[in-house]
N, C-alpha and C positions, 0 to 999 in steps of 0.2 A: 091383619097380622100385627104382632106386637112387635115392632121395633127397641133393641136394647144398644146405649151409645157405650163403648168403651173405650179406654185409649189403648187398649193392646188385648188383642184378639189369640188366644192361644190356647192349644191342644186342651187344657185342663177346664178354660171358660167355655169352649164346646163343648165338650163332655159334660160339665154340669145342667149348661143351660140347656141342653136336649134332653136329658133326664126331670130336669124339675118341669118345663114348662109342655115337651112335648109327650114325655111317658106318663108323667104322674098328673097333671093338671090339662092335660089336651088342649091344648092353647099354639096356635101358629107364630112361630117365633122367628125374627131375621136379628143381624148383627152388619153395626157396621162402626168404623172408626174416621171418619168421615162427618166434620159438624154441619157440612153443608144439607150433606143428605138427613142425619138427624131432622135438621130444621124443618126440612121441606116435607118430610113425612108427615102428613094430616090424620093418618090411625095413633092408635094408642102407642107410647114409648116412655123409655125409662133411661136412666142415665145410672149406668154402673162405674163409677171411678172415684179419685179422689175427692172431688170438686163439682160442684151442677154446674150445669150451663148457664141458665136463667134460673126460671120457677118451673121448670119441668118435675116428673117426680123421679126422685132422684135415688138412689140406696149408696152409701158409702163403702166402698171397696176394701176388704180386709187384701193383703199384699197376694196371701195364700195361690189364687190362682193363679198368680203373674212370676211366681217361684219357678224354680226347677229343683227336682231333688227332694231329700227329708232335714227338715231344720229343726232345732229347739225351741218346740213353741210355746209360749204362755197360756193356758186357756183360763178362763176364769166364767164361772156358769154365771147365770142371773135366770128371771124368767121373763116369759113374754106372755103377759096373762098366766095364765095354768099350766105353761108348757115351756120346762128348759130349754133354753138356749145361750150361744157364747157369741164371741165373735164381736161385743160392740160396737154402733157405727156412727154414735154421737147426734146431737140433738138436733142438726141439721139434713139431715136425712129422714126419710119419709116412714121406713122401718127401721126399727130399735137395732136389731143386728143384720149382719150378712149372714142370711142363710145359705148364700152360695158357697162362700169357703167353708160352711160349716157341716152343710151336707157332704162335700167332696170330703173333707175331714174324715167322716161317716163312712161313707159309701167308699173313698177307695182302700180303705182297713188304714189310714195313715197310722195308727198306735202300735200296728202290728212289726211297722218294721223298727220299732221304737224300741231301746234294750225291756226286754222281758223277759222269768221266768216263765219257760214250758212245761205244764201238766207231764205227768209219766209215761205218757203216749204221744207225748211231741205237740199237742196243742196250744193254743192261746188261751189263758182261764178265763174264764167271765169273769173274776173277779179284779184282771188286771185292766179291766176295760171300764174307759171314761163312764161309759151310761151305767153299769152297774155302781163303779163309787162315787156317783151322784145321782142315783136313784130313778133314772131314767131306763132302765132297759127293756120295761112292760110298756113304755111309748113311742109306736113309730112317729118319732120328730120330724126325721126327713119329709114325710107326710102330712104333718102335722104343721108343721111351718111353712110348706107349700098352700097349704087351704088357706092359712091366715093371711097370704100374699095374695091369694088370688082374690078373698075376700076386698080387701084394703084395694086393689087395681079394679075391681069391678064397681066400686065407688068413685073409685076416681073416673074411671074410661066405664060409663054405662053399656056400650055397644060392645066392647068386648065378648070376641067367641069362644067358646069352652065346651068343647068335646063330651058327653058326661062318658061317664064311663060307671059299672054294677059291682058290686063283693062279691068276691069268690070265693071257693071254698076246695082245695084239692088235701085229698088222700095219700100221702105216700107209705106204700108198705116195705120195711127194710124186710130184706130174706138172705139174712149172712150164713143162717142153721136152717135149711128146710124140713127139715126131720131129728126128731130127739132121739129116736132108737132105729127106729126104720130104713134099712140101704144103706149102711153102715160097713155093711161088708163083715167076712165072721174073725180079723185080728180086732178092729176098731171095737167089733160090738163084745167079743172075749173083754176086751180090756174095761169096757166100761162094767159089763159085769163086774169083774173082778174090783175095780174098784169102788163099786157101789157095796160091796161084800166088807170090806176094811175098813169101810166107811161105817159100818151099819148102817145103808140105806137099806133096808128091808123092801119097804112099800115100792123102794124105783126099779128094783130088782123084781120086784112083781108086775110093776107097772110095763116096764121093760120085755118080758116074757108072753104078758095077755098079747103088747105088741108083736110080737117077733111070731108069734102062732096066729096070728092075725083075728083074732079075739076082740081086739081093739084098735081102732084107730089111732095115730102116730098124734098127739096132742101138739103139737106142731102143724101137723098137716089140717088145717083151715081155711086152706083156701077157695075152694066152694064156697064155705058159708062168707068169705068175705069179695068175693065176687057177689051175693045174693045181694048181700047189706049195700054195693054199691050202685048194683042194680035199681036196686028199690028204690035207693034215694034220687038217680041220677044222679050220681056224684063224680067229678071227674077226678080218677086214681093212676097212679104210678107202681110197677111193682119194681123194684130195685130186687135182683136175683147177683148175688157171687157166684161166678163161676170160675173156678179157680185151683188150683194145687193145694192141698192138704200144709196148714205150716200152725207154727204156734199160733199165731192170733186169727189165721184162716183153718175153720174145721168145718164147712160145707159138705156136701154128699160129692164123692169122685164125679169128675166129669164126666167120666167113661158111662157112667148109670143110666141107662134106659130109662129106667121109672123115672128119675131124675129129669132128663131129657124130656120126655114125656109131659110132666108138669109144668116146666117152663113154655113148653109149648100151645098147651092147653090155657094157662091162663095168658099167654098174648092173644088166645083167638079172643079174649072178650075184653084187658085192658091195655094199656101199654106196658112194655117191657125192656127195661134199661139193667145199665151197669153197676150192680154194687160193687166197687174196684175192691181189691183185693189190700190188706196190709201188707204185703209183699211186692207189690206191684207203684207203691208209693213213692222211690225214688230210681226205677227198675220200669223206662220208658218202653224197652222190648217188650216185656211181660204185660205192660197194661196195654199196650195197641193187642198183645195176643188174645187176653180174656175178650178184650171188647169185639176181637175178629170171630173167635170160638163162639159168644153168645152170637152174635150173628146169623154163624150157621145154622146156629139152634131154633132160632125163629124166623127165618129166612125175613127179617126187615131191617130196617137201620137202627142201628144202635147211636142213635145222639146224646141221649141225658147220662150223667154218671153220677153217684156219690159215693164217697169217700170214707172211708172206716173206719170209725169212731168221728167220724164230721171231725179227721185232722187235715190242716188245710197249711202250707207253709207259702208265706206271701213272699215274694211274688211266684215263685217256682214252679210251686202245684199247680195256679190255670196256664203257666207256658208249656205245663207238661200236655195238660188237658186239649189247650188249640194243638200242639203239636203232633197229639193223636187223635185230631180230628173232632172232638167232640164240639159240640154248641152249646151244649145248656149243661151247668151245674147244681146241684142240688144238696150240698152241704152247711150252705151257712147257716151256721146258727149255732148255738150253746147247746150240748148236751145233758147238763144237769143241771140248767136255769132254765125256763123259760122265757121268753121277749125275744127281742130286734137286735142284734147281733151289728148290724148295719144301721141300724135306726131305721129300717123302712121295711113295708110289707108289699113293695114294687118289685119287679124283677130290674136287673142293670147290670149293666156292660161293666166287666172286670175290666179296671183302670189302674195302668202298668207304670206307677211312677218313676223307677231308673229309667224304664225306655221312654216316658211321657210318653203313652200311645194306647187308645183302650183296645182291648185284649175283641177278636170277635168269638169271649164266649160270653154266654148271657148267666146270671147268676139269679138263683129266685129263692129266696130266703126265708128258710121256717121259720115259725111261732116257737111251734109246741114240737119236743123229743119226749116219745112214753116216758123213759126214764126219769126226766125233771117230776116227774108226776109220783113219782116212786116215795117219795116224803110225804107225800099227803095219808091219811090214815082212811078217809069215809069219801064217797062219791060225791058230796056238798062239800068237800072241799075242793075236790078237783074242779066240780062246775063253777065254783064261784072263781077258781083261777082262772078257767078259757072262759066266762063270762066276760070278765074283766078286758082279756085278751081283745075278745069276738069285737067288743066294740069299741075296741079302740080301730081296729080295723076297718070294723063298718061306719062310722064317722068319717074315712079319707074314702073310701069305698075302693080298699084295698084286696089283698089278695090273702084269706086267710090259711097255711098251710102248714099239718103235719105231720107229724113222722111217728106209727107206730112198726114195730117187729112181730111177725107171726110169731115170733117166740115169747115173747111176753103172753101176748093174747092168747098164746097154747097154755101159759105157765096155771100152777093152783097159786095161787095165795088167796091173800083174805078181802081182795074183789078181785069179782067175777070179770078180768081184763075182758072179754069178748061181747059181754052184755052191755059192758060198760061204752066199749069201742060204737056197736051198733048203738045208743041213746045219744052218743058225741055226734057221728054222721048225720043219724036223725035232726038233732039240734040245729047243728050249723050247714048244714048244707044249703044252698040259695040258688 
């Protein structure tokens, strides 16, 4: 066991040190404030505080975890070798900075309760965020500064034990629209006609009617084939289903819909099936314990994973809403029209409640890759050279690589083939 010496032992320095040493680096960790017991320990130890002991190895404490609250913080980047980091800890310390205050920094969105302008849908931009205006955000650091720790201790302490742990690769599929024309009911699908008619969409109007006469399959309705692609690969997949009320930024198929009903049932017999929350249901705690109670019924299993509409996320609010209705696991973080680490890590970790200083028991696992961020690219060599780039930065910390397409893209035409394209990504990175 790795022993760490502090002089004050508090909700934020558990949280961290159980995240970097036991989630991400499998490393058995104790804590004590206590110099007797320090000394007397004969395994490997570290001293986290102002000051060393002796010549033990020592890392210099930024104030951060021993706060309460949100302060006015300075940050100033530097690197540590190839890889951003802040926090310095002066020349008497063993590593260049505290990555402990710096991942907490990270990992519990500390910028987010920081004044900012919100996106049109009430999110946090990646563009207001540390790791984008310093160039970090295609780097899981948290990750990244954990290996270079545990490097640097396995020099020092040879005996030291370390868990290993493999890449992963999970699929998640959003289904906010499970159908373009199809089960629409005959006002919803009147109206679309008619405004594809005013529109002069000619071809969606045809497209529309081969469906409605059942001529054709709903370009949307893909899910077979991406049950097959998951199959093949063994790839382990999430399907995110809205089930929900008809509202402006919710237009899904009635709840009421058999066929509907049907579907979602069908594909839980072969993946898992969770909650795409509803945009309505976002500050409206009745409504989201009701959708999440309705899919339920619908697949007679538990409903634990959710994510969030449009990945808008409002810290700290949204996961007290989320424990509140039960859920355990979240599945929103991340940038929808960037790519990277949102959190700086490709780890799943406990939502960490700064007004209450208390982490949250829902667990958070955090995308890469939103289709959308991919929507800029023009040719398929550009898109692979992005999740290229991504994949190994991941597989370097032997992290968790995960993301997020929409059956509705993957139905959509454009000028790639989203669904040829989806099956060569699975192929690729799956492990």
């Amino acid at each position: 066991m790795l022993l760490i010496y502090t002089h004050k032992i508090t909700p934020r320095f558990t949280y961290i040190m159980k995240q970097i040493f036991h989630r991400i680096l499998g490393i058995e960790v104790g804590y004590t404030t206590k110099v007797e017991d320090f000394i007397k320990h004969n395994g490997p130890k570290i001293t986290y505080t102002k000051q060393p002991l002796q010549n033990e190895f020592f890392i210099r404490s930024n104030s951060l975890l021993f706060e309460q609250g949100i302060n006015d913080l300075q940050i100033t980047m530097s690197e540590w070798g190839d890889t951003p980091c802040f926090f310095p800890t002066g020349e008497r310390s063993n590593i260049p900075y505290d990555i402990f205050a710096a991942s907490f920094y990270l990992l519990s969105r500390y910028e987010e309760y920081l004044p900012h302008v919100k996106d049109l849908v009430g999110r946090f931009p990646y563009k207001e965020s540390l790791a984008h205006q310093h160039g970090f955000l295609q780097q899981p650091v948290v990750d990244l500064w954990a290996k270079k720790l545990a490097d640097v201790l396995k020099e020092r302490f040879p005996t030291l034990k370390q868990i290993p742990k493999s890449v992963r690769f999970t699929s998640i599929v959003d289904v906010t629209v499970s159908h373009s024309f199809a089960h629409r009911g005959l006002f919803r699908g009147g109206v679309g006609v008619f405004l594809d008619l005013i529109n002069l969409k000619f071809r969606k109007v045809w497209q529309r009617l081969l469906v409605l006469s059942k001529v054709k399959k709903d370009p949307y309705d893909n899910f077979d084939l991406l049950i097959d692609i998951h199959k093949k690969n063994r790839v382990a997949s999430i399907f995110f289903f809205q089930y929900a009320q008809y509202s402006r930024y919710d237009k899904n198929i009635s709840t009421e819909n058999n066929a509907f009903k049907h579907l979602i049932k069908s594909v839980a017999d072969y993946n898992t099936v969770s909650l795409a929350a509803s945009y309505s249901s976002f500050a409206n705690m009745e409504l989201l314990k009701l959708e999440k109670e309705n899919l339920t019924n619908v697949i007679n299993k538990a409903v634990n994973y959710v994510r969030l509409r449009y990945n808008r996320v409002d810290i700290p609010e949204t996961y007290r809403n989320l424990v509140a209705a039960e859920f355990t696991d979240d599945l929103s973080m991340g940038f929808t029209h960037e790519t990277g680490f949102k959190a700086g890590t490709c780890t799943s970790f406990y939502f960490y409640d700064i007004p209450l200083e208390i982490q949250q028991p829902i667990k958070i696992h955090p995308f890469a890759v939103h289709d959308y961020a991919l929507l800029k690219y023009d040719t398929e060599e550009e898109i692979f050279k992005e999740l290229d780039q991504l994949f190994e930065q991941v597989r370097q910390v032997n992290g968790h690589f995960m993301t997020v397409f929409s059956n509705e893209l993957l139905g959509a035409e454009q000028k790639i083939n989203w669904i040829e394209l989806y099956d060569k990504i699975v192929d690729r990175y799956h492990v």
